[in-house]
C-alpha positions in Angstrom: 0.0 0.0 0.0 1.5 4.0 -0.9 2.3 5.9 2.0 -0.6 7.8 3.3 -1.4 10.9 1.6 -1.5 14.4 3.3 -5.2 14.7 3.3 -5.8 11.1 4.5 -3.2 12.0 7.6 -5.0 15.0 9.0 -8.5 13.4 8.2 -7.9 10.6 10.4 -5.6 12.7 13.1 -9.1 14.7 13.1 -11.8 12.0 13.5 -9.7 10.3 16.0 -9.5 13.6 18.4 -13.0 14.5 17.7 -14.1 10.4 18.3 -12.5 10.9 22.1 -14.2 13.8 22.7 -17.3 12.4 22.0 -17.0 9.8 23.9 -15.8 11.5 26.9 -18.5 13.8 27.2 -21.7 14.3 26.2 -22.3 16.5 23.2 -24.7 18.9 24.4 -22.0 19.1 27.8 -19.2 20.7 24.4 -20.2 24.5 23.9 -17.7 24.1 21.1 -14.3 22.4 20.4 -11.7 22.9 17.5 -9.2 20.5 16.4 -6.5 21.7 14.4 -4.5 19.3 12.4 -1.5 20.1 9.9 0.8 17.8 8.2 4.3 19.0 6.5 7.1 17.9 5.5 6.1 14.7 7.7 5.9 16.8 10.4 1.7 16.2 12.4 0.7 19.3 14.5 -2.7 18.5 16.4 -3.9 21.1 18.4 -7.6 20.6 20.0 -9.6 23.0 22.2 -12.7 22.1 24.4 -14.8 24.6 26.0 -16.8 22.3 28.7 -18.2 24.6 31.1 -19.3 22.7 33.4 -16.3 20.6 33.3 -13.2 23.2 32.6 -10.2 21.3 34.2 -11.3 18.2 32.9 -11.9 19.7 29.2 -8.1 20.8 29.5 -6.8 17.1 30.4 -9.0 15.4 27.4 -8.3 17.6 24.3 -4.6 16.5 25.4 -5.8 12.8 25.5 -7.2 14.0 21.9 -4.2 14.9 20.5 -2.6 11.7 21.9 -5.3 9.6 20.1 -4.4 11.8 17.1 -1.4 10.7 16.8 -1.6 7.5 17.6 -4.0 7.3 15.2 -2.0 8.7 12.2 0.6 6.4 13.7 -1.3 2.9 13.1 -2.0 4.8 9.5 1.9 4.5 8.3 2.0 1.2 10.1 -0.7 -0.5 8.1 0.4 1.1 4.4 4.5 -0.3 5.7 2.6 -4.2 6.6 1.0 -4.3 2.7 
């Protein structure tokens, strides 16, 4: 399989982040989130922001979670298109 493309790389960095989000809190418990993903030069950049109200300090520790998953995420990517 051909390494991953750019676009395929921040698409899935982005569903993953958004996925644990979404399954750490409820939707209607997000006022709004952001999850910025680049990918240069092999270089990812995820970047998420989670404005939980009600939750603050726990919003802060799960967009890093989000970016972990991000990555992690784009990792298994290049993993599967080096196994084919």
């Amino acid at each position: 399989m051909p390494q991953p493309t750019d676009e395929e790389v921040v698409e899935t960095a982005a569903e993953a982040a958004e996925g644990l989000i979404f399954a750490r809190f409820k939707q209607s418990r997000v006022k709004d989130f952001d999850v910025t993903v680049t990918f240069e030069d092999g270089v990812l950049d995820v970047d998420v922001y989670i404005n939980a109200p009600d939750d603050a300090e726990n919003a802060a520790v799960v967009a890093d979670e989000a970016a972990q998953a991000a990555q992690e995420a784009v990792d298994e990517l290049f993993a599967a298109a080096e196994d084919e």
